[in-house]
C-alpha positions as semicolon CSV with decimal commas, in nm:
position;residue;x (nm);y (nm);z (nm)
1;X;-7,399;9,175;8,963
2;X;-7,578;9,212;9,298
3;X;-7,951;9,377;9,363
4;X;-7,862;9,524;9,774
5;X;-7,960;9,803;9,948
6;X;-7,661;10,062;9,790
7;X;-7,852;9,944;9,445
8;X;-8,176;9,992;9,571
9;X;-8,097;10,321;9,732
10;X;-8,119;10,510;9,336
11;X;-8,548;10,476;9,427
12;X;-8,652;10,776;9,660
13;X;-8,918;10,565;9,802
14;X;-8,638;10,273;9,890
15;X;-8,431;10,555;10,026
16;X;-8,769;10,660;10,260
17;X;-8,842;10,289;10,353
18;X;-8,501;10,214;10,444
19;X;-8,410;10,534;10,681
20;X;-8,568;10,489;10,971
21;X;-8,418;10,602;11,311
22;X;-8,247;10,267;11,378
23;X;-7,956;10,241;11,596
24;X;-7,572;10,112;11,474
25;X;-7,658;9,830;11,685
26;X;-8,023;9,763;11,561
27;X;-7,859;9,752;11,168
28;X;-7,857;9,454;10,987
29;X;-7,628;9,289;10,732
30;X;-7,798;9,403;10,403
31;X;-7,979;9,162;10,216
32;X;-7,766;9,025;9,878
33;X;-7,947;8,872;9,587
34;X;-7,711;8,705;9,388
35;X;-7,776;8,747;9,026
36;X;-7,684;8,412;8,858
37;X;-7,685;8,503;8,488
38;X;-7,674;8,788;8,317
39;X;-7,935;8,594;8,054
40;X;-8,194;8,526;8,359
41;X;-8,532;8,581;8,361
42;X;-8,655;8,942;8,460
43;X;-8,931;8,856;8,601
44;X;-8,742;8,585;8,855
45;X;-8,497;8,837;8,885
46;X;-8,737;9,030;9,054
47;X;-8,971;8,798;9,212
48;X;-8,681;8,685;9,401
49;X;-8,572;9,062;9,520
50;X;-8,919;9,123;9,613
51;X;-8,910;8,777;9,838
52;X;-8,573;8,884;9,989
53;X;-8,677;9,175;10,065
54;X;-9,014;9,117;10,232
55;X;-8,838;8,829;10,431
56;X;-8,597;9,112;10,584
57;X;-8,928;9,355;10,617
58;X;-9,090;9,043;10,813
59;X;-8,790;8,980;11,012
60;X;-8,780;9,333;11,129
61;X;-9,160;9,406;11,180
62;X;-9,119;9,108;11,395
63;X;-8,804;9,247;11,592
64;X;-9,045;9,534;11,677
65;X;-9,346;9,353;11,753
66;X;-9,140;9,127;12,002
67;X;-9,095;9,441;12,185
68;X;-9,404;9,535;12,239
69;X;-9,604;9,446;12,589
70;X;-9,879;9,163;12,590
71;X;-10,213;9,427;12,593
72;X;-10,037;9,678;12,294
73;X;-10,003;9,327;12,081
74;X;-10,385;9,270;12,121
75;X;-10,463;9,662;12,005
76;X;-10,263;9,553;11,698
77;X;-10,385;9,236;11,602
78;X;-10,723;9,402;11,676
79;X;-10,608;9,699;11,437
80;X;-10,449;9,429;11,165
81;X;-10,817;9,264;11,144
82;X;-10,967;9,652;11,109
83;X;-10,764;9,679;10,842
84;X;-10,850;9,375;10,640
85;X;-11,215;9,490;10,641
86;X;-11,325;9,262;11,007
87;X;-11,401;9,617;11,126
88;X;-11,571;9,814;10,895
89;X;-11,531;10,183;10,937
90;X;-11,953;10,227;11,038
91;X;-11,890;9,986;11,339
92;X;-11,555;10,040;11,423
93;X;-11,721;10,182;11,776
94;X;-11,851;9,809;11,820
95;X;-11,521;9,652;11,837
96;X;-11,309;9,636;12,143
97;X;-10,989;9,519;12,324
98;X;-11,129;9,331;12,705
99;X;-10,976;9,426;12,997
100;X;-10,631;9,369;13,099
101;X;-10,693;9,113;13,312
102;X;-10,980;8,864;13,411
103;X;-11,095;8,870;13,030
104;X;-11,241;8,537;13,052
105;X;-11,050;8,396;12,760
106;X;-11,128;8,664;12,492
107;X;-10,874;8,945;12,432
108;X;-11,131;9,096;12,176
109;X;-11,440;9,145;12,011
110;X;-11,498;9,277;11,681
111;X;-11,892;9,285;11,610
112;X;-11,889;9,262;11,212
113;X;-12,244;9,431;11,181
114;X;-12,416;9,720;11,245
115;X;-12,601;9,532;11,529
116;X;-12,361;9,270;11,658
117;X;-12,547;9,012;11,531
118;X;-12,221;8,856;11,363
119;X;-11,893;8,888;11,633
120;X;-11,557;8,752;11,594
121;X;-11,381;8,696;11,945
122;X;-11,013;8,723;11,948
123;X;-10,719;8,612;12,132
124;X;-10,408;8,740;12,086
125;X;-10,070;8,543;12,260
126;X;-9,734;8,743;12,215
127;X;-9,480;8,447;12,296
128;X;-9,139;8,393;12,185
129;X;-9,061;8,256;11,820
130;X;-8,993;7,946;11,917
131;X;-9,273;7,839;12,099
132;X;-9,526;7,640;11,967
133;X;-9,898;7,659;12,067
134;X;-10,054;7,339;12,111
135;X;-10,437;7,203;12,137
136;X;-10,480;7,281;12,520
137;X;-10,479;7,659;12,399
138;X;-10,699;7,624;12,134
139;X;-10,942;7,434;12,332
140;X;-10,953;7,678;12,607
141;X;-11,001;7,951;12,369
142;X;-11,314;7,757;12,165
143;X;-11,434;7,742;12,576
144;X;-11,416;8,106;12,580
145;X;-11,595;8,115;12,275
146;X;-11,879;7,930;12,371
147;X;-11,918;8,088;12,695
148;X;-11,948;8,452;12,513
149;X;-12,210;8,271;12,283
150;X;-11,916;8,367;11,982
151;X;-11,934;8,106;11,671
152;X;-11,667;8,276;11,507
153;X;-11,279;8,286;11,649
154;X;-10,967;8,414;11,555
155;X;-10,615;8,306;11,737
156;X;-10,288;8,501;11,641
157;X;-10,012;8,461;11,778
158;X;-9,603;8,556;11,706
159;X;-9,538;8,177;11,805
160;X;-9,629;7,873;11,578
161;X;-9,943;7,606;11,591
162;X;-9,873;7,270;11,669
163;X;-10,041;6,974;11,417
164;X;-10,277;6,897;11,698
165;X;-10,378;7,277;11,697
166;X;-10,462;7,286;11,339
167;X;-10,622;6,965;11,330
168;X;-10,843;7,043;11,622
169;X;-11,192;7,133;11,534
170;X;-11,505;7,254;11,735
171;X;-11,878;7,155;11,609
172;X;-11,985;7,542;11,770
173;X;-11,706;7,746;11,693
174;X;-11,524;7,797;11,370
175;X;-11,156;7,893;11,441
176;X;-10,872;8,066;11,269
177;X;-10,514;8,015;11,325
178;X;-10,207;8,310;11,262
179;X;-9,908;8,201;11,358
180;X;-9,614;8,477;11,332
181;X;-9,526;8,415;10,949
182;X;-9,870;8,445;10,854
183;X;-9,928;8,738;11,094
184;X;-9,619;8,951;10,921
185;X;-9,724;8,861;10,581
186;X;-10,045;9,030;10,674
187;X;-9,841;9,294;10,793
């Protein structure tokens, strides 16, 4: 009658997911999916356990990443574009994190080629949930583009865009924007 974690702990690799060295306090209410009809649709059936349980994978991953300080979030979102291919194993040694501080705008570079001729600057903001990133931020960041001769941008951030943000465009730099949602589905 219900798909929840006691169900989904008969799968060994549910089992392995699902024990990791959390605290009583860190547990959370396990996720119930209601199962409506006995008649319904497999395939919804588990189309909507897979979406219930990637929303309480997201939730999590973002508990943790919350936690982190600002300069270990940039290493991440520098590793999370290595990982979708932005870094290609034959020039990883080309991309970088900047400095701490006094980075001039760019919290990385990630030089796509074997020469650098194609880079990708990178600003990562670790802010609360709640907050919303607005034009200002974007500008500032297509500023720091342009003064690192970069075409190509990408902004992530664990907050979320504002319209103006999104709508903003730059005739020398092309910009993408990952809020938190988009940032733990990539995840």
């Amino acid at each position: 009658e219900q798909l929840n974690v006691k169900y989904l702990k008969r799968y060994a690799e549910f089992v392995e997911f699902h024990s990791g060295n959390k605290s009583k306090d860190q547990k959370k209410e396990e996720t119930v999916v209601p199962v409506t009809s006995i008649e319904q649709d497999p395939e919804t059936m588990i189309a909507e356990a897979t979406s219930a349980i990637n929303s309480a994978v997201a939730d999590e991953l973002m508990e943790q990443v919350l936690k982190m300080n600002a300069y270990d979030f940039e290493k991440l979102v520098i590793d999370i574009l290595g990982k979708m291919g932005y870094n290609p194993d034959e020039v990883d040694r080309n991309s970088f994190i900047t400095k701490k501080s006094g980075d001039e705008g760019l919290d990385g570079i990630i030089k796509v080629d074997k020469l650098g001729f194609d880079t990708i600057g990178v600003q990562a903001k670790l802010w609360d949930t709640s907050s919303t990133i607005g034009r200002p931020e974007i500008q500032r960041f297509a500023g720091a583009l342009g003064g690192a001769a970069i075409k190509n941008g990408v902004f992530v951030t664990t907050a979320k865009f504002s319209k103006q943000a999104y709508d903003y465009s730059h005739p020398s730099a092309k910009i993408i924007l990952i809020d938190g949602n988009m940032l733990m589905r990539l995840m």
